[in-house]
DSSP file (Angstrom, degrees, kcal/mol; ACC not computed):
  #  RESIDUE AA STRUCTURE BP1 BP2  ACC     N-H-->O    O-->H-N    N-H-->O    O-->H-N    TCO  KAPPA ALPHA  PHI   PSI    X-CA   Y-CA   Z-CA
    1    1 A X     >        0   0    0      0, 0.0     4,-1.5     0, 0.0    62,-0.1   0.000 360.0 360.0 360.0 -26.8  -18.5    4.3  -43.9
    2    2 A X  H  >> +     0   0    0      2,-0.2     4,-3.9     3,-0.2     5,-0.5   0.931 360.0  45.3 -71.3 -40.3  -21.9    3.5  -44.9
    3    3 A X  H >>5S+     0   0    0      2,-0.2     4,-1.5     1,-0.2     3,-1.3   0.909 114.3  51.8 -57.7 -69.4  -23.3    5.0  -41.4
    4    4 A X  H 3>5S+     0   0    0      1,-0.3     4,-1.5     2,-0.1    -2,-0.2   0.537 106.3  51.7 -33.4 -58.8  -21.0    7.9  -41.9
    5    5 A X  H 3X5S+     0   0    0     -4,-1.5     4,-3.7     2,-0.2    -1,-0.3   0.796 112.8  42.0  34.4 -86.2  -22.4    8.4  -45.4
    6    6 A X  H <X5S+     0   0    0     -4,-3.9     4,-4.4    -3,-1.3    -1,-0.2   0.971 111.4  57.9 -55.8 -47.4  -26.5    8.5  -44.4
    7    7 A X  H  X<S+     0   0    0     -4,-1.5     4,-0.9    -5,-0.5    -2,-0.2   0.846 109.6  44.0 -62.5 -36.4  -25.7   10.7  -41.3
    8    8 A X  H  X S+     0   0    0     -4,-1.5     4,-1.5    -3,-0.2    -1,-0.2   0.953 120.1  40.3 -25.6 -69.1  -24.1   13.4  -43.7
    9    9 A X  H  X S+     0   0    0     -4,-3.7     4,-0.6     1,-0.2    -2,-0.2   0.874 114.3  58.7 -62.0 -36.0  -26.9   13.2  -46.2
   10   10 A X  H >< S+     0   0    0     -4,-4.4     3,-2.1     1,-0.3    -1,-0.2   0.833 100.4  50.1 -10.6-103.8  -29.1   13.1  -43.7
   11   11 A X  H 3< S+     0   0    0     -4,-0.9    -1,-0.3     1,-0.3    -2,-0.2   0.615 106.8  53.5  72.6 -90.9  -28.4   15.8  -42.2
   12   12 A X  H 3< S+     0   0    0     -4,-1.5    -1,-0.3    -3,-0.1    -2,-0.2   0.634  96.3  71.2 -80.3  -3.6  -28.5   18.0  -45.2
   13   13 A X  S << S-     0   0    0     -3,-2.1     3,-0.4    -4,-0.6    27,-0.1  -0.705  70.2-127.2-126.2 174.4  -31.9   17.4  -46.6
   14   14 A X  S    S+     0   0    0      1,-0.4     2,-0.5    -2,-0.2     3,-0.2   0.615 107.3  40.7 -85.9 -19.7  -35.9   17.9  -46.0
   15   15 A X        +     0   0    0      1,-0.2    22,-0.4    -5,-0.2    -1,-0.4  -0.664  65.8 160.5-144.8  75.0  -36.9   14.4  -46.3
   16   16 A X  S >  S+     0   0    0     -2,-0.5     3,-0.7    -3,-0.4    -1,-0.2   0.674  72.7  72.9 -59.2 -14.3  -34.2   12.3  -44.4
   17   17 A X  T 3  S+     0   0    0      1,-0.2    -1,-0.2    -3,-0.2    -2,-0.1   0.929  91.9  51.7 -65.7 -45.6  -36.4    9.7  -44.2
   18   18 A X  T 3  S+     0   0    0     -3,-0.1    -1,-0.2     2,-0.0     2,-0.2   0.564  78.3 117.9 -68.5   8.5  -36.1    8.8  -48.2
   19   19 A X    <   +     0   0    0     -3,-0.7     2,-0.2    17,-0.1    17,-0.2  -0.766  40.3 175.1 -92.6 145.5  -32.4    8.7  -48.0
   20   20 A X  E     -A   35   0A   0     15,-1.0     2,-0.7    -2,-0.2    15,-0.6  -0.956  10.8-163.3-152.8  98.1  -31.6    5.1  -48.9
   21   21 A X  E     -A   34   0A   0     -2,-0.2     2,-0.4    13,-0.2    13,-0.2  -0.881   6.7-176.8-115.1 133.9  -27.5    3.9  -49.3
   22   22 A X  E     -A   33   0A   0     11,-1.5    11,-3.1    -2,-0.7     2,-0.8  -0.820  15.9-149.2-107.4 116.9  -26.7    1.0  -50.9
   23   23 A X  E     +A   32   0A   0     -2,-0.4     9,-0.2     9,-0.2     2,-0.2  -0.874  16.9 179.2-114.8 156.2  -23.2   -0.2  -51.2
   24   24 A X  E     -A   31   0A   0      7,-5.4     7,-1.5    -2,-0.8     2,-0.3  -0.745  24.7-133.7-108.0 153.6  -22.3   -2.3  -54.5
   25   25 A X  E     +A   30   0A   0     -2,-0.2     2,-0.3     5,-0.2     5,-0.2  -0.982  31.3 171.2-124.6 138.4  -18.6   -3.7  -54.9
   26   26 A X  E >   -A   29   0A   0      3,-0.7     3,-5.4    -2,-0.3    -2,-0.0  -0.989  59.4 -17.7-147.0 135.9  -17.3   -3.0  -58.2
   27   27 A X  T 3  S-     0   0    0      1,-0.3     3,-0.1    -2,-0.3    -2,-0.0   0.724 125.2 -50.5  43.6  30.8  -13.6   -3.5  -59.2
   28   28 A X  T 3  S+     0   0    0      1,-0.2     2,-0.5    41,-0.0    -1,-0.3   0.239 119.9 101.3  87.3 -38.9  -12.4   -3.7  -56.0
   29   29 A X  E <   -A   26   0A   0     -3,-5.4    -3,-0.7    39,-0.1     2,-0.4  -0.634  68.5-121.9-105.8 155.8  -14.0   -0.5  -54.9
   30   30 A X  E     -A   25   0A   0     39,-0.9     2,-0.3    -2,-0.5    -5,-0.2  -0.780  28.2-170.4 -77.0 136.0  -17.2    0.3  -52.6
   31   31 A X  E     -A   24   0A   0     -7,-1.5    -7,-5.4    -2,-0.4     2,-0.4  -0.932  11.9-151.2-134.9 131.4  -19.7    2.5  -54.6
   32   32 A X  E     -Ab  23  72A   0     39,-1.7    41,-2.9    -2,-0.3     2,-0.9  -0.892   3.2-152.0-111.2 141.5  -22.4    3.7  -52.5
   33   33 A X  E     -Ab  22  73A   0    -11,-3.1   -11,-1.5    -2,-0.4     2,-0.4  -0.926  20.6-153.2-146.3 107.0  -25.6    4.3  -54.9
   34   34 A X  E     -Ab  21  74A   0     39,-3.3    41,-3.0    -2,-0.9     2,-0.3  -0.914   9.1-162.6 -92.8 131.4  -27.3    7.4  -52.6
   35   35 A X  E     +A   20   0A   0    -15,-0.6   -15,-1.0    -2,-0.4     2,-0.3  -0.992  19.2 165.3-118.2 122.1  -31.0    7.2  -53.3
   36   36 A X        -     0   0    0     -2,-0.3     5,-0.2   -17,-0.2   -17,-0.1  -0.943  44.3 -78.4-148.1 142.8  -33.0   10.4  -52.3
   37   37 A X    >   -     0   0    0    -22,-0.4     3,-1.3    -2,-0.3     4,-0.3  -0.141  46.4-116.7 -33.7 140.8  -36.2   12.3  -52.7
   38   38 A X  G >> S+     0   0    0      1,-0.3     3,-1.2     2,-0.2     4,-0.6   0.917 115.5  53.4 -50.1 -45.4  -36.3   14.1  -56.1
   39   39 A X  G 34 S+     0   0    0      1,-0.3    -1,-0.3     2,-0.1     4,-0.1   0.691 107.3  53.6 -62.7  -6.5  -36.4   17.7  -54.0
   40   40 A X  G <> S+     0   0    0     -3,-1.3     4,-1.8     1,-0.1     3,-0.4   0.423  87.5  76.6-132.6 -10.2  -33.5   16.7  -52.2
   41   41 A X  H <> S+     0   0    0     -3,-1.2     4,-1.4    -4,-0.3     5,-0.2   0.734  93.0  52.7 -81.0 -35.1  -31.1   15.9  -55.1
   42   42 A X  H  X S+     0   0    0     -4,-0.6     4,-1.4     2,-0.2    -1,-0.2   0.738 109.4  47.7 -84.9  -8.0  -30.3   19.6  -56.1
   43   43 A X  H  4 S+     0   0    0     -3,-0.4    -2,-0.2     2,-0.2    -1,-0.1   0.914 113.9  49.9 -99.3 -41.8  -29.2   20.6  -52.4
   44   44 A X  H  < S+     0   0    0     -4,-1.8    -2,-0.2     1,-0.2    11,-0.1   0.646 110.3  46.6 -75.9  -1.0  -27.1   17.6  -52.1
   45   45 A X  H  < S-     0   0    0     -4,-1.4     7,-1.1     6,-0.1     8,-0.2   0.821  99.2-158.4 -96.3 -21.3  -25.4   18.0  -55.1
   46   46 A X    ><  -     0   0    0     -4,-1.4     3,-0.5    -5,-0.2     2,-0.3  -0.360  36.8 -40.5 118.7 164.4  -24.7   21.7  -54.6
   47   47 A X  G >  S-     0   0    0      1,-0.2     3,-1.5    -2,-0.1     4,-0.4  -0.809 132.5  -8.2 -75.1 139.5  -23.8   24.9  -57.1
   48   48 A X  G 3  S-     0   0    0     -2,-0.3    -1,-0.2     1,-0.3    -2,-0.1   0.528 125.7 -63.9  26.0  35.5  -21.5   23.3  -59.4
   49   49 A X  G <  S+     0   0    0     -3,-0.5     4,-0.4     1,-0.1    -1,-0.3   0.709  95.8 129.7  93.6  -0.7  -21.1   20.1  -57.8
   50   50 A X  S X>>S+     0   0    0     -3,-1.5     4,-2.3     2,-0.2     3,-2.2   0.979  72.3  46.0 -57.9 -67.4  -19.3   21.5  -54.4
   51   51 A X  H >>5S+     0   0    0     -4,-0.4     3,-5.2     1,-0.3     4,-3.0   0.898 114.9  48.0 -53.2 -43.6  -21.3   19.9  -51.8
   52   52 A X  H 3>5S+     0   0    0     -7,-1.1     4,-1.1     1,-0.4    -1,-0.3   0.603 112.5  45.9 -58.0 -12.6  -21.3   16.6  -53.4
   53   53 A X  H <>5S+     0   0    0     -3,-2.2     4,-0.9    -4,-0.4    -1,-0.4   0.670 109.1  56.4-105.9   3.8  -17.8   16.4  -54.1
   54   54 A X  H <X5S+     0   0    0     -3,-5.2     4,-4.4    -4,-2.3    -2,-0.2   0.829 107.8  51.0 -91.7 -33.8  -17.0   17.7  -50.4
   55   55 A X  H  X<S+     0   0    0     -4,-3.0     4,-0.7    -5,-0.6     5,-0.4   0.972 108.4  52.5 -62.7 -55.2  -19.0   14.7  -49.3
   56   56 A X  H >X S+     0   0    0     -4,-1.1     4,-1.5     1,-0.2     3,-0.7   0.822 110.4  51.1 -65.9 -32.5  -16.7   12.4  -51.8
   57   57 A X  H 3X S+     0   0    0     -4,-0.9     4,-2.9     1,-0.2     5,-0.5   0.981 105.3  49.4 -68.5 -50.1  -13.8   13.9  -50.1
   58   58 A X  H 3< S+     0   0    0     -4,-4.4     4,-0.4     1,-0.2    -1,-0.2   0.647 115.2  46.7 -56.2   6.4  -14.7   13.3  -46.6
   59   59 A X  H <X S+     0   0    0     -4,-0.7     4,-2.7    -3,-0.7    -1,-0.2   0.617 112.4  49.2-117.1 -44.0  -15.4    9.7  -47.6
   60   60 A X  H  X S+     0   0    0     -4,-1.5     4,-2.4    -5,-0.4     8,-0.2   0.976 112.2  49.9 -47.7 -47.0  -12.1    9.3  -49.6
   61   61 A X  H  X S+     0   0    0     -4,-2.9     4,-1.9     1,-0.2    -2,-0.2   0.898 119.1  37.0 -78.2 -51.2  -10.4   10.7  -46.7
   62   62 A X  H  4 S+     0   0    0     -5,-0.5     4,-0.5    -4,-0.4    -1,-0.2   0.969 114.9  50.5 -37.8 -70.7  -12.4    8.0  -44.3
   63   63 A X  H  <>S+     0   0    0     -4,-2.7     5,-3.3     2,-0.2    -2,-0.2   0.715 113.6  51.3 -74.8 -33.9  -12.3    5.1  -46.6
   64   64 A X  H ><5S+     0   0    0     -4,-2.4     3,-3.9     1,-0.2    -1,-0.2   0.978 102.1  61.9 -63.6 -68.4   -8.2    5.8  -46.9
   65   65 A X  T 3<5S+     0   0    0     -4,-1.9    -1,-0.2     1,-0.3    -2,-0.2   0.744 108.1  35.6 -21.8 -46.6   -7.8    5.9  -43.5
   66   66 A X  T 3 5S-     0   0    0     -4,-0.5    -1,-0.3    -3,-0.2    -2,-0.2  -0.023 121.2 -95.3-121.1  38.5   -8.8    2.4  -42.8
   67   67 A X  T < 5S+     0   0    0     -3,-3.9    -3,-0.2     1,-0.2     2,-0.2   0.881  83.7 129.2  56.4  53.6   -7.2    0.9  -46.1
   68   68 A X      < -     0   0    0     -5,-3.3     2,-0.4    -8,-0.2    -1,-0.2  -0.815  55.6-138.0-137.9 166.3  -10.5    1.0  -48.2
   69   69 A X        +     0   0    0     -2,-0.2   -39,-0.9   -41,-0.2     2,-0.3  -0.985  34.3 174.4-132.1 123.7  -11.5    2.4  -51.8
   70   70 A X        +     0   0    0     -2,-0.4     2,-0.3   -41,-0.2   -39,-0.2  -0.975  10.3 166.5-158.6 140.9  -14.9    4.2  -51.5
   71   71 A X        -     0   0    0     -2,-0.3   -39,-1.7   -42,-0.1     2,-0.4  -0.983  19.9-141.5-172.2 145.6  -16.7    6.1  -54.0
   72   72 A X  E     -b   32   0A   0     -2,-0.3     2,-0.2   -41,-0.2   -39,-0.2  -0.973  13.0-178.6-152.8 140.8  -20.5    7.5  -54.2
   73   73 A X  E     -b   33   0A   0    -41,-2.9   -39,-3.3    -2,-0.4     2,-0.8  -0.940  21.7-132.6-140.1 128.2  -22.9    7.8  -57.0
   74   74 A X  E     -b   34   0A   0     -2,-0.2     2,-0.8   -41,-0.2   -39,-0.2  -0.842  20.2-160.1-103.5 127.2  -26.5    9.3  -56.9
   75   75 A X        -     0   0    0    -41,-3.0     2,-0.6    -2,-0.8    -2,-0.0  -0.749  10.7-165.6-127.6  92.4  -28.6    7.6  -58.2
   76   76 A X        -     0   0    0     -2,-0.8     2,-0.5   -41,-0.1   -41,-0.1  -0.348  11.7-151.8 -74.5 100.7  -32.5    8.7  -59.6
   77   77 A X        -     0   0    0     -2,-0.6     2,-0.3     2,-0.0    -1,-0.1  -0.635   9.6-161.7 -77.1 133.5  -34.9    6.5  -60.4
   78   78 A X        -     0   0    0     -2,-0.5     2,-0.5     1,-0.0     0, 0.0  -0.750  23.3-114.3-119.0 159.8  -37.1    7.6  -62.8
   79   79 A X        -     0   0    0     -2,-0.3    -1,-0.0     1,-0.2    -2,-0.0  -0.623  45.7 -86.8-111.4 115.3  -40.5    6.0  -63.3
   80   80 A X              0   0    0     -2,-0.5    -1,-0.2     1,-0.1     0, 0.0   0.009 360.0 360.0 -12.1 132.3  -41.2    4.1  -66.8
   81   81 A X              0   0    0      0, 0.0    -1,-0.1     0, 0.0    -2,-0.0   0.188 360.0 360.0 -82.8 360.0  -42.6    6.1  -69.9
């Protein structure tokens, strides 16, 4: 899932190179912690959240498929103040 997951984001943004997915297990499920150039965070989440939640479906849809719980969180690191 995880390949699937980069090759998508990949895919949709300027700077594929900075895409970075981490999965964490929490409860039972995979959470995938997308780390992405700062420009690249508004195209992959979308107007009003579309693309990013079409990407959580195909990934539900995936992760169901082979008896898995899968779930994906983007995640900005912001630099100390």
């Amino acid at each position: 899932m995880q390949a699937f997951l980069e090759y998508v984001v990949k895919g949709l943004v300027q700077n594929p190179e900075a895409v970075s997915v981490t999965p964490v297990e929490r409860e039972g499920m995979t959470v995938y912690e997308l780390r992405l150039d700062q420009q690249d965070v508004g195209k992959i989440i979308g107007r009003h959240g579309v693309t990013i939640n079409a990407i959580r479906s195909l990934l539900l849809a995936g992760s169901a498929k082979k008896g898995l719980r899968c779930s994906v969180e983007i995640v900005e690191d912001r630099p100390a103040a």
